[in-house]
C-alpha positions as CSV (number, residue, x, y, z in Angstrom):
1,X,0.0,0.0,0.0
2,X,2.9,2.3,0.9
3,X,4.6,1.8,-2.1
4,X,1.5,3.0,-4.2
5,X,0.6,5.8,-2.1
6,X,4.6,6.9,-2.4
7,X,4.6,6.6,-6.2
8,X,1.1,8.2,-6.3
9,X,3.2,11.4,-4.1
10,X,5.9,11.2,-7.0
11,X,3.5,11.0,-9.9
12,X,1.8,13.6,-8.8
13,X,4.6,16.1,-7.4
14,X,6.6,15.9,-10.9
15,X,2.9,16.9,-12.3
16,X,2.9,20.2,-9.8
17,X,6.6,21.1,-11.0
18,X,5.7,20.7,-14.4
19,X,2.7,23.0,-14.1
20,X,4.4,25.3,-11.3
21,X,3.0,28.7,-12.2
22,X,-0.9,27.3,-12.1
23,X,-1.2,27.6,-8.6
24,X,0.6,30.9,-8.6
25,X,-2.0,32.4,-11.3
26,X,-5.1,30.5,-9.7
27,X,-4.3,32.8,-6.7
28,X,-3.9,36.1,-8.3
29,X,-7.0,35.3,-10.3
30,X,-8.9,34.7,-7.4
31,X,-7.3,38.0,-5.5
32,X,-8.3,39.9,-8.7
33,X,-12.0,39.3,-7.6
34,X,-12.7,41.6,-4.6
35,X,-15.1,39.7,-2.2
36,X,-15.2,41.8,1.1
37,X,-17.8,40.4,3.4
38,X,-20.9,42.5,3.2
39,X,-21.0,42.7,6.6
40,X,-18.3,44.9,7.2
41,X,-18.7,46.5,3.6
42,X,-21.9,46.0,2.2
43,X,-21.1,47.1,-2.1
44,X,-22.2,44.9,-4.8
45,X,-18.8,45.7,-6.5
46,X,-16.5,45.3,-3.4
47,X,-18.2,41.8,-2.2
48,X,-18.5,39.6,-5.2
49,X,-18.1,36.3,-3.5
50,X,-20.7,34.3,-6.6
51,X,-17.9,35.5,-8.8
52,X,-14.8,33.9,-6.8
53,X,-17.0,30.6,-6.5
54,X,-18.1,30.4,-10.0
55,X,-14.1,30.7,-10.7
56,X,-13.4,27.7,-8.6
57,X,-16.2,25.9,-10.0
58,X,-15.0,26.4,-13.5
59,X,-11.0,25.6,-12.2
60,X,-12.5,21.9,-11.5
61,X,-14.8,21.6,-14.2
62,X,-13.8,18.4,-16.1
63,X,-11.9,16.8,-12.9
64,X,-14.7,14.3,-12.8
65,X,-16.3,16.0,-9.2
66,X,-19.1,16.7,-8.0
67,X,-19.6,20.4,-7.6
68,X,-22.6,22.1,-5.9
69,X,-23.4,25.7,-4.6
70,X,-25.8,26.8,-2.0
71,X,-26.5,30.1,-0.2
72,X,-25.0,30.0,3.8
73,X,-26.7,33.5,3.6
74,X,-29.0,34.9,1.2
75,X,-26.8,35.4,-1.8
76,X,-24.1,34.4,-0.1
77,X,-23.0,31.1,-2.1
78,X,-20.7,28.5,-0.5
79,X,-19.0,25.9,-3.0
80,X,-18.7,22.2,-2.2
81,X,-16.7,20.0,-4.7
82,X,-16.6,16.2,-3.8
83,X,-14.6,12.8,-5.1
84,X,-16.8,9.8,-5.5
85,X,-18.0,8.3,-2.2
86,X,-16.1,5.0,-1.2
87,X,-15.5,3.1,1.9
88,X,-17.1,3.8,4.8
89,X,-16.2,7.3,5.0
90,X,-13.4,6.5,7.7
91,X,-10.3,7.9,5.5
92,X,-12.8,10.8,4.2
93,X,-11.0,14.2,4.5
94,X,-12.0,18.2,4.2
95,X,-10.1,20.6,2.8
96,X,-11.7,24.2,4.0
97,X,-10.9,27.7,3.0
98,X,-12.8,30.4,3.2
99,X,-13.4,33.0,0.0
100,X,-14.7,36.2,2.2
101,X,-11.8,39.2,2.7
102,X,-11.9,42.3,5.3
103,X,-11.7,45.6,3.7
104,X,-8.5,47.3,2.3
105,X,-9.0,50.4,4.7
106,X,-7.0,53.6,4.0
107,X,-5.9,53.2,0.3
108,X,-3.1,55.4,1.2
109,X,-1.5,53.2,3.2
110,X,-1.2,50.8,-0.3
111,X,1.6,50.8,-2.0
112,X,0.1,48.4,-4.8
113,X,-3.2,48.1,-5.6
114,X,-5.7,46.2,-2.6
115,X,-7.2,44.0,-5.6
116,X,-4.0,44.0,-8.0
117,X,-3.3,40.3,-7.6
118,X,0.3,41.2,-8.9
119,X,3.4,38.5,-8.4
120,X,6.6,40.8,-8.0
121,X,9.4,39.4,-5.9
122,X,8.3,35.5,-5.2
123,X,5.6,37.3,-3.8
124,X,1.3,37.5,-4.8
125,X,0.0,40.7,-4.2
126,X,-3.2,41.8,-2.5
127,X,-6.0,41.5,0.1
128,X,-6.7,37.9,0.6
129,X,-3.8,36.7,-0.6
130,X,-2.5,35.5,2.9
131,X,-5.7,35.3,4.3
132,X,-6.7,33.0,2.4
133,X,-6.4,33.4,-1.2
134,X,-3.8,31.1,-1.6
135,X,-4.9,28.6,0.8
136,X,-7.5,28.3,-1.3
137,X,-5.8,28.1,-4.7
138,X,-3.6,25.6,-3.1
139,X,-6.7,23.4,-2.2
140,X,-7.8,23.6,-5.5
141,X,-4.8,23.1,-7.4
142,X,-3.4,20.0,-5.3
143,X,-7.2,18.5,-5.9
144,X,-7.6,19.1,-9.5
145,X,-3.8,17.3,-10.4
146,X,-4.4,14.1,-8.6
147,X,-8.0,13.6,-10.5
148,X,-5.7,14.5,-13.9
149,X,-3.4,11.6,-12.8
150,X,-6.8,9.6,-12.8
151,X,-5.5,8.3,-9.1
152,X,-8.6,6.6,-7.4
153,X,-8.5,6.9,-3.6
154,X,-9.6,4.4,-0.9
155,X,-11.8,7.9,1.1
156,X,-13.7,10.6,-0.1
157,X,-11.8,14.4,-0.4
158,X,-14.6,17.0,0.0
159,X,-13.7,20.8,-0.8
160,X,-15.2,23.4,1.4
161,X,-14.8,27.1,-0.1
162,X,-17.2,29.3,2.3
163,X,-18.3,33.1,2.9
164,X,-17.9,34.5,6.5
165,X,-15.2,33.2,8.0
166,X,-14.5,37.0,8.8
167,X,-17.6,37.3,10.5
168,X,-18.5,34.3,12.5
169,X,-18.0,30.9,10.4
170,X,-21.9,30.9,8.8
171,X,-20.6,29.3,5.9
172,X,-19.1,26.4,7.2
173,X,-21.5,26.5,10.4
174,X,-24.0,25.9,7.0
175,X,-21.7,23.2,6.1
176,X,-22.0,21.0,9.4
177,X,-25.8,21.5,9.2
178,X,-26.2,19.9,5.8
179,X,-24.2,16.9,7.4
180,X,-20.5,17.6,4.9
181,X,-18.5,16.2,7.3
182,X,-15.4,13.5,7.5
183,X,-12.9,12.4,10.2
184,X,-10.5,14.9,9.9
185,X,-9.9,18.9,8.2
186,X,-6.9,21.0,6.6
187,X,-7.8,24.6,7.5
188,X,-5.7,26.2,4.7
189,X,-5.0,29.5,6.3
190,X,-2.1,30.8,6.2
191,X,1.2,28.3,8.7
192,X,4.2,28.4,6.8
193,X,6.4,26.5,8.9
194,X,3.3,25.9,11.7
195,X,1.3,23.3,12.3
196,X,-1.6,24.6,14.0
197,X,-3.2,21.7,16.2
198,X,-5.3,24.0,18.9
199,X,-7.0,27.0,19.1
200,X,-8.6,28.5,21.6
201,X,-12.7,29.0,22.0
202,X,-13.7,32.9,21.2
203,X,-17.5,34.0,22.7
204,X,-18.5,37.5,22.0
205,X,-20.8,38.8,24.5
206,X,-22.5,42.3,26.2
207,X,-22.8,43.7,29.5
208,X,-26.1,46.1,30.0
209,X,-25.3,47.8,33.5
210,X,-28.4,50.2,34.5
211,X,-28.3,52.8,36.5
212,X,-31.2,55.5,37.5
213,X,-31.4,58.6,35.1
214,X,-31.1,62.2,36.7
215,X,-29.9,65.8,36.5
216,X,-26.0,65.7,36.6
217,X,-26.1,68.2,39.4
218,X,-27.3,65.6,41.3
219,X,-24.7,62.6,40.6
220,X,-23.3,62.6,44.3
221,X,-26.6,62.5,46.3
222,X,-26.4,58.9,44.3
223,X,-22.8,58.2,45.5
224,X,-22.8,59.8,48.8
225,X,-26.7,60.3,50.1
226,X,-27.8,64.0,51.8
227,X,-30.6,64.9,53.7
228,X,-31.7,67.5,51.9
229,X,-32.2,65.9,48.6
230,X,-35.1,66.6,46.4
231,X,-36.2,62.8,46.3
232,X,-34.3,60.8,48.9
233,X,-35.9,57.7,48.0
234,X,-34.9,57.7,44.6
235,X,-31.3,59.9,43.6
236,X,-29.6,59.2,40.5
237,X,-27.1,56.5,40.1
238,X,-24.4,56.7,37.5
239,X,-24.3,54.1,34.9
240,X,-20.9,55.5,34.2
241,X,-19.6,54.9,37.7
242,X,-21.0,51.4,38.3
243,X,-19.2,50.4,34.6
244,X,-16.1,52.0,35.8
245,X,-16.5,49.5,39.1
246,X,-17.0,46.6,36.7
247,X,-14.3,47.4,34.7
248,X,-11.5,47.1,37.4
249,X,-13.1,43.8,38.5
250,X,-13.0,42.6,35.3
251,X,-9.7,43.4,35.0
252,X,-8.9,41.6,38.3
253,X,-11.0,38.8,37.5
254,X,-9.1,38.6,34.1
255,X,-5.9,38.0,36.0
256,X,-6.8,35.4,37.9
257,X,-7.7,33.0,35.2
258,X,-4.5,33.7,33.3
259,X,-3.0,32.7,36.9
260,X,-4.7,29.7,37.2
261,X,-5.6,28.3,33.9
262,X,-2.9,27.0,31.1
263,X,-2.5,25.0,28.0
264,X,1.0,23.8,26.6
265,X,0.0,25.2,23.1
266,X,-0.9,28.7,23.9
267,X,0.9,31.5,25.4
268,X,-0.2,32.8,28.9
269,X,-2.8,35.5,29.2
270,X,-4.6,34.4,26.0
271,X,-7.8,33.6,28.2
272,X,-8.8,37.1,28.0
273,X,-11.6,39.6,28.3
274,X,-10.9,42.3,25.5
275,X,-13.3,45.3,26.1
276,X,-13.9,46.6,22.7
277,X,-16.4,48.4,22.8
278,X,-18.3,51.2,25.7
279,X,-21.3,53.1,24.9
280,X,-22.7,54.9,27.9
281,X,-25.7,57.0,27.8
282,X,-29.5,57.7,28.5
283,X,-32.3,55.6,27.9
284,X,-32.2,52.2,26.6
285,X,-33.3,51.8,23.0
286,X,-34.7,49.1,21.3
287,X,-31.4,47.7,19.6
288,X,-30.5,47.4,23.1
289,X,-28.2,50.7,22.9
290,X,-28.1,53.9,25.2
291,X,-30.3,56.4,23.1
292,X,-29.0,59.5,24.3
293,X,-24.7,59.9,24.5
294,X,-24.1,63.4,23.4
295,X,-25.6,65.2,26.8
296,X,-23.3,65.1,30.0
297,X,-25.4,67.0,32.0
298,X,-27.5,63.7,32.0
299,X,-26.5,61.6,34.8
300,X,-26.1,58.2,32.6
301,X,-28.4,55.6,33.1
302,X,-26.8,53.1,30.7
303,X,-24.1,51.2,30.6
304,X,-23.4,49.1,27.1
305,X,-20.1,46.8,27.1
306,X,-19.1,44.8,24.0
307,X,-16.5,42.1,24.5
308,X,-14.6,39.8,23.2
309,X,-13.3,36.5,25.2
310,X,-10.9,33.7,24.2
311,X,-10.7,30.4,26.2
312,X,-8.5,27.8,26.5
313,X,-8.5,24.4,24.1
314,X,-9.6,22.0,26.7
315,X,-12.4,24.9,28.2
316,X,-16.1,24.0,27.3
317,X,-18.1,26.7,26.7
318,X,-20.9,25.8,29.2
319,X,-17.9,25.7,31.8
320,X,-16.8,29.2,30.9
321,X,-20.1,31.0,30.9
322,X,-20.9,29.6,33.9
323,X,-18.1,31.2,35.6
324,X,-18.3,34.2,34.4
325,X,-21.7,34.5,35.1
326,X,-20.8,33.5,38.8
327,X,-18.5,36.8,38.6
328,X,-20.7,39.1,37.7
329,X,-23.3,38.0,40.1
330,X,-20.8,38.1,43.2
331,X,-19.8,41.7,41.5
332,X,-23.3,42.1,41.9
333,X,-24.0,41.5,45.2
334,X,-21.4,44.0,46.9
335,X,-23.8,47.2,45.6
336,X,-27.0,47.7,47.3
337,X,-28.2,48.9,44.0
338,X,-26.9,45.9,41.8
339,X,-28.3,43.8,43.7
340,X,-31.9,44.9,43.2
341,X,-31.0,46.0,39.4
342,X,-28.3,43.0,38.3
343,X,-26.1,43.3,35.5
344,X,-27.6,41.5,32.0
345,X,-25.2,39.3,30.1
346,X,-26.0,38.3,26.7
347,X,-24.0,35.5,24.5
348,X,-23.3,35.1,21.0
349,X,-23.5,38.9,20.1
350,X,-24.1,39.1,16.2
351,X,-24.4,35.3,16.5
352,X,-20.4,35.2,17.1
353,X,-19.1,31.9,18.6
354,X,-16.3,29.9,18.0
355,X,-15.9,26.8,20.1
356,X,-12.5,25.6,20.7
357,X,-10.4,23.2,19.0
358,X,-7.5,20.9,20.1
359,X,-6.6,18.3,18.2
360,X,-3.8,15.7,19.5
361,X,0.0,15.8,18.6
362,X,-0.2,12.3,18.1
363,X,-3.1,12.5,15.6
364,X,-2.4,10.7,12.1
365,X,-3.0,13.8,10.0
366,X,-0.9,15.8,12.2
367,X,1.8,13.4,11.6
368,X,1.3,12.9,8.1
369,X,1.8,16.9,7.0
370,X,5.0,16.7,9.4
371,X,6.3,13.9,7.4
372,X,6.1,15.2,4.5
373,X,7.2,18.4,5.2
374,X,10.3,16.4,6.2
375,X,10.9,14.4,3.0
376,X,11.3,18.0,1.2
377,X,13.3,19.3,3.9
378,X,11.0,21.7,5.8
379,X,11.2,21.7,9.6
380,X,8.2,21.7,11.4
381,X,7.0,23.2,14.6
382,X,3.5,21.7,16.1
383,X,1.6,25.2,17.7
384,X,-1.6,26.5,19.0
385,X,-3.1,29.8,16.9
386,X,-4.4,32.8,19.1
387,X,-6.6,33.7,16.2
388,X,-9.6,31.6,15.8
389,X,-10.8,29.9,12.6
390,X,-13.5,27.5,11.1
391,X,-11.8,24.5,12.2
392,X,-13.5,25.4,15.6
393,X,-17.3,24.7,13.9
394,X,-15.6,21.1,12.9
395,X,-14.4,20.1,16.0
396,X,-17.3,20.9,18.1
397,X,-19.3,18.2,15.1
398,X,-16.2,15.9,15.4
399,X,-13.8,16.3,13.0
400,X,-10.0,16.5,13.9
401,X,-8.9,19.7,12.0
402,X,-5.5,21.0,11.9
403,X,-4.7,24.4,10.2
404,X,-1.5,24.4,7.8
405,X,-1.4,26.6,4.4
406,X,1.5,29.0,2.6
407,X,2.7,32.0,4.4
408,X,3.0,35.7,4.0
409,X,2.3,38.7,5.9
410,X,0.2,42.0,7.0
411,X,-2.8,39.7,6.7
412,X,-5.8,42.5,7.8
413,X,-3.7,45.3,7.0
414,X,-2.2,47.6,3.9
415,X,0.1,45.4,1.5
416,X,-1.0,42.1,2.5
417,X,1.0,39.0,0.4
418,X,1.1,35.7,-0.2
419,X,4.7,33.8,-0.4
420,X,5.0,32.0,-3.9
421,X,7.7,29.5,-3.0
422,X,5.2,28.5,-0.1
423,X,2.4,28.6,-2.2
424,X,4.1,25.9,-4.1
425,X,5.6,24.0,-1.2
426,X,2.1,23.6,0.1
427,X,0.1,22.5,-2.6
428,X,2.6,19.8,-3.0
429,X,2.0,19.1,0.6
430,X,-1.7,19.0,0.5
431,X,-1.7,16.7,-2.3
432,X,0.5,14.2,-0.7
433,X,-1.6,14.4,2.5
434,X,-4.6,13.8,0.7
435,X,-2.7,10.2,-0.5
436,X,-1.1,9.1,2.6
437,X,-5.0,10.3,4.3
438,X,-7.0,8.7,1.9
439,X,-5.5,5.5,0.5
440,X,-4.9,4.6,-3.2
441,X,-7.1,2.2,-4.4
């Protein structure tokens, strides 16, 4: 078996060399197509994501696949391309990119066009390119050449190009629903070197502290009660100074889980609470907002906090909300005032939530890419990624992902690129994994 899979590897490695600059083109091509996720930039021309799946779709047309579209969100295609089914789906394996970017931001910080798609220098040019253009093209590229070899494999290789990645994972959450699933995942984003085996869990989630509404001449009989007060029974009470409170408890509370809670694959301190966004105000509006935020001389009685908290690997999020919730509730009960009016917490704001993944050293697929990467001389180093991607929706449905694609840099930000050498490297890579995964029949 061995033998076949390794002359399978050759066959198909001299076909990549031969055909080099493919993979190199595929991924301009596909950086040439802007496809911003409407959620963050919501312009027909900017977010043509039909147009970057109907370019894959044509890539693999006469590779003898199955190829499908369907909308993860209205007109928001995701592409699913598929080998015969064989076996008993045991050595099936997904290869996942997603096709959604984040906007360019100040053109002036370009020094090449966002959407120029350019090679100058062994390097691709443009958004997407690292994250995850070429991924992507590699995926495609290291599929299509083994179905021109006419290899037949012993499992099924499913390809999963989805939208919104950027903004939650609904495409490939839409992707577990309809049941696409196999043993184990690439996540072609952007490794290099890396071997990403764990990430940690990512909740987004909003604190509503409320406070009592008043003149702002007032504020202190709230804090510090008088006498004399024009309504004793009911003084204002600054949303602004209980969220300040809550703030520096958080902060505390922060510090003691990076204390107490580890994993071997991620740095210390990732387990933590990122306040990103504060909106303090009057009156609470129906979109759960403070209505009023340009009048200080209203005693606030809103307080709106946005945040975003990552986990640990082995964390659950039942286990994490809990305790958090237990926070804020002893937070609670040291303010007379709290603890008539607790603070709300609300989970998966804008539907945001990434369970965690952490898949085993020791896993075959892990060892597999590391392998290979050795037979063509590439060091490997096994890691866990701080950023979260859509291996998290597998792992939580039971697939084993690991994340491993081509490197680059300034992924998010002005003059993003893609490494071409890697791009290269990887698609031979994937295409070898795919054997060694998969069997040859």
């Amino acid at each position: 078996m061995q033998d076949r899979i390794d002359s399978a590897v050759a066959d198909v490695w001299a076909r990549l060399d031969a055909k080099s600059d493919r993979v190199v083109g595929l991924t301009s091509d596909l950086v040439r197509i802007p496809s911003v996720n409407p959620k963050f930039q919501d312009e027909p021309e900017a977010g043509r994501e039909a147009q970057v799946q109907a370019l894959i779709a044509d890539e693999l047309s006469g590779c003898d696949l199955a190829v499908s579209t369907f909308d993860a969100l209205p007109g928001r295609p995701n592409l699913l391309a598929q080998t015969e089914s064989v076996g008993n789906g045991e050595r099936d394996l997904i290869l996942c990119g997603h096709i959604d970017v984040v906007p360019v931001g100040d053109l002036r910080e370009w020094s090449y066009g966002p959407f120029c798609g350019d090679v100058r220098n062994g390097r691709v040019l443009g958004r997407g390119t690292m994250d995850m253009k070429a991924g992507m093209a590699c995926c495609v590229e290291a599929l299509r050449v083994i179905r021109e070899a006419g290899i037949a494999l012993r499992g099924r290789v499913s390809l999963h190009s989805v939208v919104d990645e950027e903004a939650g994972g609904s495409g490939t959450k839409a992707m577990v629903r309809a049941g696409h699933l196999a043993p184990a995942a690439i996540i072609a984003e952007p490794g290099g070197d890396e071997i990403f085996i764990s990430q940690g869990g990512l909740e987004w989630l909003r604190i509503t502290i409320r406070g009592r509404q008043g003149h702002s001449a007032y504020r202190f009989t709230g804090m510090y009660p008088q006498p004399w007060q024009e309504n004793p029974k009911a003084p204002p009470i600054s949303a602004a100074d209980l969220a300040t409170r809550f703030l520096a408890a958080l902060r505390d509370y922060e510090a003691a889980n990076s204390r107490v809670k580890s994993h071997p694959m991620m740095p210390p301190g990732i387990n933590h609470f990122g306040v990103g966004v504060v909106r303090i105000g009057a009156g609470l509006g129906e979109d759960g907002l403070p209505i009023i935020m340009s009048n200080p001389g209203i005693v606030p009685d809103v307080a709106v906090i946005d945040i975003d908290h990552k986990f640990m690997p082995h964390e659950t999020s039942a286990d994490i909300r809990a305790d958090f919730e237990a926070f804020v509730s002893h937070f609670c009960a040291t303010d007379p005032w709290l603890r008539e009016n607790p603070i709300e917490v609300k989970w998966d704001l804008y539907d945001l939530h990434f369970p965690p993944m952490n898949t085993s050293a020791d896993h075959e697929l892990v060892k597999i890419v590391t392998a290979r990467r050795a037979s063509l001389g590439r060091p490997t180093a096994l890691r866990g990624s701080i950023g979260v991607t859509d291996g998290a929706h597998y792992a939580v449905a039971g697939v084993q992902p690991i994340r491993y694609g081509p490197f680059g840099a300034n992924q998010h930000a002005p003059d993003e690129w893609a490494d071409v050498d890697s791009i290269r490297t990887t698609t031979k890579i994937f295409a070898a994994s795919i054997l060694d995964w998969c069997g040859v029949a």
